[in-house]
Structure formats: structure tokens, C-alpha cells
DSSP file (Angstrom, degrees, kcal/mol; ACC not computed):
  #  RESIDUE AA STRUCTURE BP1 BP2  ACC     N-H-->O    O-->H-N    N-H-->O    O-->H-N    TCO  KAPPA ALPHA  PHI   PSI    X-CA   Y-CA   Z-CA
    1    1 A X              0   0    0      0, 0.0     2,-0.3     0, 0.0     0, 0.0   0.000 360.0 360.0 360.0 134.9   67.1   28.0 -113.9
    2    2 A X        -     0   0    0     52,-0.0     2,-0.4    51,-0.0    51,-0.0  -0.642 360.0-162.2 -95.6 127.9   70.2   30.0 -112.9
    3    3 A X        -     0   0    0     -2,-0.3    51,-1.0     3,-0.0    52,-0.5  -0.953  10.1-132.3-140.3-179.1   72.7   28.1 -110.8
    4    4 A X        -     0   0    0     -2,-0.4     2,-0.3    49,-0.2    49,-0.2  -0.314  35.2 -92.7-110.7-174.2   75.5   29.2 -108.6
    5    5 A X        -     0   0    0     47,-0.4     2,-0.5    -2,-0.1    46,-0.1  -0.679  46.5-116.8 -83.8 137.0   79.0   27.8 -108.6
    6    6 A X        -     0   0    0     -2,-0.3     2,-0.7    -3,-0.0    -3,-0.0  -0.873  26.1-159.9 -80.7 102.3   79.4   25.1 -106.0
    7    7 A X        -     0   0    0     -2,-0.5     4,-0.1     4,-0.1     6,-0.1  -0.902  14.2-136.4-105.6 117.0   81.6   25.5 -103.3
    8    8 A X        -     0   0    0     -2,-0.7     2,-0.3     1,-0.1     3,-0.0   0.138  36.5-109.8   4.4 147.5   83.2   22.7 -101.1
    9    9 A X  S    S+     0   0    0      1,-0.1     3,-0.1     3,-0.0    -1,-0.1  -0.746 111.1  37.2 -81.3 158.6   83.1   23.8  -96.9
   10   10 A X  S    S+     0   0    0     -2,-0.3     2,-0.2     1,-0.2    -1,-0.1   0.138 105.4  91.8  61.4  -2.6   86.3   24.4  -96.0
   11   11 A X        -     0   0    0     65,-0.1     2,-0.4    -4,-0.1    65,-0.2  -0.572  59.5-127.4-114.6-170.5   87.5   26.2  -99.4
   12   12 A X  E     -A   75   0A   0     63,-2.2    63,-4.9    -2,-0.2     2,-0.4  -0.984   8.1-162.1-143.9 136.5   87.7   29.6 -100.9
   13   13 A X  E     +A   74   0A   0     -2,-0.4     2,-0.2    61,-0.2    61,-0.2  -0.993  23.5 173.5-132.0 135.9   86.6   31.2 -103.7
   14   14 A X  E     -A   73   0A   0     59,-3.5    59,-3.4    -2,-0.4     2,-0.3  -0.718   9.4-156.0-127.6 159.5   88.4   34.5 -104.4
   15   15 A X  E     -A   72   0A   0     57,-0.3    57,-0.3    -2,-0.2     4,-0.2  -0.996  26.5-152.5-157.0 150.3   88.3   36.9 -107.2
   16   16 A X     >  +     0   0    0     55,-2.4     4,-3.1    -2,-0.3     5,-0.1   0.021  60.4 108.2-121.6  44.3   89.8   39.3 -108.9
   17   17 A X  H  > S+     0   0    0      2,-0.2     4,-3.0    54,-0.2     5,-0.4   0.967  76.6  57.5 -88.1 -59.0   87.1   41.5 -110.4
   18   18 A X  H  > S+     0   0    0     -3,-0.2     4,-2.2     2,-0.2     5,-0.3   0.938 106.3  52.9 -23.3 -74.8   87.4   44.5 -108.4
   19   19 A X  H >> S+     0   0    0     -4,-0.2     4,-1.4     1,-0.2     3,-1.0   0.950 114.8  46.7 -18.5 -82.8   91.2   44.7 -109.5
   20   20 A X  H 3X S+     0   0    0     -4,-3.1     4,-3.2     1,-0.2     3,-0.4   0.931 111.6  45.2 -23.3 -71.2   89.8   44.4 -113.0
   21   21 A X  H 3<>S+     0   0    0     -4,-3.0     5,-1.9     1,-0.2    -1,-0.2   0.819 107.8  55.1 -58.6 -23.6   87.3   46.7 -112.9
   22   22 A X  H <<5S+     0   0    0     -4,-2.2     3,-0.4    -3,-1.0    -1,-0.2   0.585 110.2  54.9 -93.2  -7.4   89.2   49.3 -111.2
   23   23 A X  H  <5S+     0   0    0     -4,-1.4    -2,-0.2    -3,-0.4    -3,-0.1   0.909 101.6  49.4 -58.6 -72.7   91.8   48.9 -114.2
   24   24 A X  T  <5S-     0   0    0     -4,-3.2    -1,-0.2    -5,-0.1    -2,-0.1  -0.123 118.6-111.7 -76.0  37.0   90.1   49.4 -116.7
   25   25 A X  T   5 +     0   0    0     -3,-0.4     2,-0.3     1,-0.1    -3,-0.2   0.556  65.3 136.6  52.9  13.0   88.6   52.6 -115.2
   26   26 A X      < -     0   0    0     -5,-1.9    -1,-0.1    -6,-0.3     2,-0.1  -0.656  44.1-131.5 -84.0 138.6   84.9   51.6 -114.6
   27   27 A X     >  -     0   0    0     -2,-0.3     4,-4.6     1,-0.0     5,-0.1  -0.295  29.0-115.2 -54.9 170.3   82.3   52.2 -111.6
   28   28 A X  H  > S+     0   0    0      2,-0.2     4,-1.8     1,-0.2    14,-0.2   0.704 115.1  62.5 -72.8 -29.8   80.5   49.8 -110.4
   29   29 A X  H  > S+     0   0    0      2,-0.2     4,-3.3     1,-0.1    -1,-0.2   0.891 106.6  53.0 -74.4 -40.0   77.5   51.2 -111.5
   30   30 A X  H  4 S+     0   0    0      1,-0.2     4,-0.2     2,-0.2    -2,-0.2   0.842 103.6  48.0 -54.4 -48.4   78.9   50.8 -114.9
   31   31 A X  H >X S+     0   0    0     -4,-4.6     4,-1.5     2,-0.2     3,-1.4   0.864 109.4  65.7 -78.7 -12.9   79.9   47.2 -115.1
   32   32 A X  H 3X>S+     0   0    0     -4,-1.8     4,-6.5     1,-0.3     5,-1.9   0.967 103.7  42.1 -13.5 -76.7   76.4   46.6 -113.6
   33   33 A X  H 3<5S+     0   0    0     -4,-3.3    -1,-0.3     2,-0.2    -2,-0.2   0.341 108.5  50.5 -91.8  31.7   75.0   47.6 -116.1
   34   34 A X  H <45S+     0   0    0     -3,-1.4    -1,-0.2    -4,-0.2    -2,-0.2   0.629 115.6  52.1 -91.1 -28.4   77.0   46.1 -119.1
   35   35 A X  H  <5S-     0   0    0     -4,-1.5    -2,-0.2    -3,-0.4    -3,-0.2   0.769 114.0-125.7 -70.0 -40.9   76.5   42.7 -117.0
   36   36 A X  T  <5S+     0   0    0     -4,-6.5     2,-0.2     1,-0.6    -3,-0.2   0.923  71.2 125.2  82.2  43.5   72.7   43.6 -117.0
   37   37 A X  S   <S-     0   0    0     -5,-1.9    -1,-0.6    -6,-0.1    -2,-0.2  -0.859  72.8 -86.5-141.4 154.5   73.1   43.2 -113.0
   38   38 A X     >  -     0   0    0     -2,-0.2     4,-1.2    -3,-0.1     3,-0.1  -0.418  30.6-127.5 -14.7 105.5   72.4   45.1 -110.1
   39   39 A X  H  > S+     0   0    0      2,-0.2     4,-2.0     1,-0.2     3,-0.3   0.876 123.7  47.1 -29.5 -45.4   75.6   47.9 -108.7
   40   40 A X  H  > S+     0   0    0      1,-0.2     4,-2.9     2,-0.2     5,-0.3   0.904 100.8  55.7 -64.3 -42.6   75.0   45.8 -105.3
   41   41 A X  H  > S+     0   0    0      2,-0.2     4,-0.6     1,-0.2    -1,-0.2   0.866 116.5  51.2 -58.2 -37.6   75.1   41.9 -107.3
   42   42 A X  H >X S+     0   0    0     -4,-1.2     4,-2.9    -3,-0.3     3,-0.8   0.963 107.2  49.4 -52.1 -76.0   78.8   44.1 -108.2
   43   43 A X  H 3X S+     0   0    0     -4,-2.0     4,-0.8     1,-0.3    -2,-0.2   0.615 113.3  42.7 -55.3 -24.4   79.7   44.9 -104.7
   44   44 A X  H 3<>S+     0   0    0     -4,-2.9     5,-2.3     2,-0.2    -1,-0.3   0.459 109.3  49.2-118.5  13.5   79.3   41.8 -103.3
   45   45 A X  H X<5S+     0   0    0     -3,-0.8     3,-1.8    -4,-0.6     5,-0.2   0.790 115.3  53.8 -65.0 -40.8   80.9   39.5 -105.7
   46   46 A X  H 3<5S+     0   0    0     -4,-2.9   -31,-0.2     1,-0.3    -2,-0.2   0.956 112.9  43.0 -70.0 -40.0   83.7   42.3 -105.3
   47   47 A X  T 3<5S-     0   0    0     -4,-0.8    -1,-0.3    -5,-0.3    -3,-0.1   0.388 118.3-108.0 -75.6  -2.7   83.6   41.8 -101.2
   48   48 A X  T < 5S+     0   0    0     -3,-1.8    -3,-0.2     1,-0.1    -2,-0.1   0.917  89.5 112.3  82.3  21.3   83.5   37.9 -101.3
   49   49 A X  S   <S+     0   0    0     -5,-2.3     2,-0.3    -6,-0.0    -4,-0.2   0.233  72.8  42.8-123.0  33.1   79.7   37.6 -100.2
   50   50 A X        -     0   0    0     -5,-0.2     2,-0.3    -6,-0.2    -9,-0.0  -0.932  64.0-156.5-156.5 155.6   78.2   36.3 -103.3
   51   51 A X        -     0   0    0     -2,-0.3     2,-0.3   -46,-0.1   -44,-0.0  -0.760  35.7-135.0-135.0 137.4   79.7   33.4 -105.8
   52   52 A X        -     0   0    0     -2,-0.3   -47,-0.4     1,-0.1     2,-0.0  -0.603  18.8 -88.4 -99.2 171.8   78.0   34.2 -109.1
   53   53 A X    >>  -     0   0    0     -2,-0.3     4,-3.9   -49,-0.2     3,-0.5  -0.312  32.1-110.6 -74.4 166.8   76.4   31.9 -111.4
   54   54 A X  H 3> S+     0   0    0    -51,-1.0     4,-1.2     1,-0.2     5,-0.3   0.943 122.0  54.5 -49.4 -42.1   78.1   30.0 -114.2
   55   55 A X  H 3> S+     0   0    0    -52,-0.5     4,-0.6     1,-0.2    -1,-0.2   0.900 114.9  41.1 -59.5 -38.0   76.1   32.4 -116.6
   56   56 A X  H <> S+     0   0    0     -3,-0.5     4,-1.7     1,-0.2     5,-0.2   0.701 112.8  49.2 -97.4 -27.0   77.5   35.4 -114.8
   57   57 A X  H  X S+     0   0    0     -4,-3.9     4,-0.7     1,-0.2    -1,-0.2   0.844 109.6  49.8 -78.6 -13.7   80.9   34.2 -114.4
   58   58 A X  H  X S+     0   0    0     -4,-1.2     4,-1.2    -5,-0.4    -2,-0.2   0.597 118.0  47.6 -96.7 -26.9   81.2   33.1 -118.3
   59   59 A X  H >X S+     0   0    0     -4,-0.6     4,-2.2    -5,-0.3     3,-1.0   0.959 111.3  49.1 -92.7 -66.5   79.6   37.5 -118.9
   60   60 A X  H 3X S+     0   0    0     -4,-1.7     4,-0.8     2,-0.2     6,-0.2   0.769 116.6  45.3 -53.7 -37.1   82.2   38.7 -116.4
   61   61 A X  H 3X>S+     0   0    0     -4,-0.7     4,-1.8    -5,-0.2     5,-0.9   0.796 113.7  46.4 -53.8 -40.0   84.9   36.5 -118.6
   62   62 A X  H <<5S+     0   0    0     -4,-1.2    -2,-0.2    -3,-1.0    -1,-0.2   0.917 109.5  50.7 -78.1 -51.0   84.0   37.4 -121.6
   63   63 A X  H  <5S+     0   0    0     -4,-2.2    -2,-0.2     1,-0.3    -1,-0.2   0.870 115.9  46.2 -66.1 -23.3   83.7   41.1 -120.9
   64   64 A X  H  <5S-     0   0    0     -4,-0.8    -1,-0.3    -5,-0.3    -2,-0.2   0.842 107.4-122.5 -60.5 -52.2   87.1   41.1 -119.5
   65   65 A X  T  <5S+     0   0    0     -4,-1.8    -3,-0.2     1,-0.2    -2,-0.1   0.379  73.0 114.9 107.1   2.3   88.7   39.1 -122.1
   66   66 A X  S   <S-     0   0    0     -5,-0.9     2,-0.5    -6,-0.2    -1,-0.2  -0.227  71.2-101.9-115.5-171.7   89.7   36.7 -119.8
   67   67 A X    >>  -     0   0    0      1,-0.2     3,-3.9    -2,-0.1     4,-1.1  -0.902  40.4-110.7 -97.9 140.7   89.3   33.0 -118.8
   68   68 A X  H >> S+     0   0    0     -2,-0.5     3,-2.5     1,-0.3     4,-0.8   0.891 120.2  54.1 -27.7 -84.6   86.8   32.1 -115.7
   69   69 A X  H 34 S+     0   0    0      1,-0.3    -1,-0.3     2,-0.2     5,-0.1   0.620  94.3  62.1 -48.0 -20.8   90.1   31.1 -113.9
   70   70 A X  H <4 S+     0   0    0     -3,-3.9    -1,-0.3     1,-0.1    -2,-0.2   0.912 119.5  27.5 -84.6 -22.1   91.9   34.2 -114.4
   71   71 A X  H << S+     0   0    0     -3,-2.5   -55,-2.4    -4,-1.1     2,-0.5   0.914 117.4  48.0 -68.7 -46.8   89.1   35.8 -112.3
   72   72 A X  E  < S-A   15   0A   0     -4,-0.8     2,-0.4   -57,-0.3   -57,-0.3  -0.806  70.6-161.2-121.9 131.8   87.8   33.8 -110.2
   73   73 A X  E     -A   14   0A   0    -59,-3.4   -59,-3.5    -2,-0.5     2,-0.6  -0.957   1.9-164.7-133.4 136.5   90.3   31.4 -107.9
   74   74 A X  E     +A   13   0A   0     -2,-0.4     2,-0.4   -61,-0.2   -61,-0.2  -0.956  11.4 176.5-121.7 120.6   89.2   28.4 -106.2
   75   75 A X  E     -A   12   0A   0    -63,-4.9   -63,-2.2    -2,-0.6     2,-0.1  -0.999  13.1-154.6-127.1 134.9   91.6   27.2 -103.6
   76   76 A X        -     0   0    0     -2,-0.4     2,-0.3   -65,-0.2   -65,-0.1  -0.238  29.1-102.0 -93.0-179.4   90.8   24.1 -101.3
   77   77 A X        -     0   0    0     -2,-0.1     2,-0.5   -66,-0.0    -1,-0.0  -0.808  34.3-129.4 -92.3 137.5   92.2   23.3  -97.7
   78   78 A X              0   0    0     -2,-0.3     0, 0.0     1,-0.2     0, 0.0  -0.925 360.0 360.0 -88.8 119.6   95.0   20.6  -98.1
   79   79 A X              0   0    0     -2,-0.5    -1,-0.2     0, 0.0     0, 0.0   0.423 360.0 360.0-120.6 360.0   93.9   18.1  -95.4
């Protein structure tokens, strides 16, 4: 069973995978398919309308080189 990342209401989870991708010179279509995802499952992690799963955030880390946290930013509301 695949599960997503949990997000709190009232926080934000932001990312910096677009950035990345566009860095290292790739389409979209490309990291798709090195992720073994969908161009679109791409476009809307890049656009904020998708949280991936832990499996997919740990393949996006790895293919990067980077740690979950240096992509993916979790910010809370100070109430």
C-alpha cells in the first residue's frame, strides 16, 4: 500500500523539484520516466497540487543526490 505524506491543515508543503530538474537540464517527460511516473504525477508535484508518497519522495532524493528535506519543505503556521 503506497501512502502519501501527511500534511497538518494550516501548513505548507513546498518543493523544490522543478528548480532541480530544470538544473540539471531535464524535461519532465524525462524525470518521469527515470521515476517510473507519469509526466503529469511531475507537473503537479512541480505546481504544489500533489504531495508524493514516502516511496516517491525517498526516488526523487535519491535521484537527486539529495536529502528528502532539501527538496521538499514543510513549514507549519506559528499559532
Amino acid at each position: 500500500m503506497e501512502r502519501k505524506l501527511y500534511i497538518e491543515e494550516g501548513s505548507d508543503l513546498e518543493n523544490r523539484l522543478e528548480q532541480l530538474r530544470r538544473e540539471r537540464g531535464i524535461t519532465q517527460d524525462e524525470l518521469a520516466a527515470a521515476l517510473a511516473v507519469s509526466r503529469q504525477t511531475i507537473g503537479s508535484l512541480e505546481n504544489g497540487r500533489y504531495n508524493p508518497s514516502i516511496l516517491l519522495a525517498f526516488k526523487i532524493a535519491r535521484y537527486f543526490g539529495k536529502t528528502i528535506e532539501e527538496i521538499f519543505v514543510y513549514e507549519e503556521d506559528a499559532e
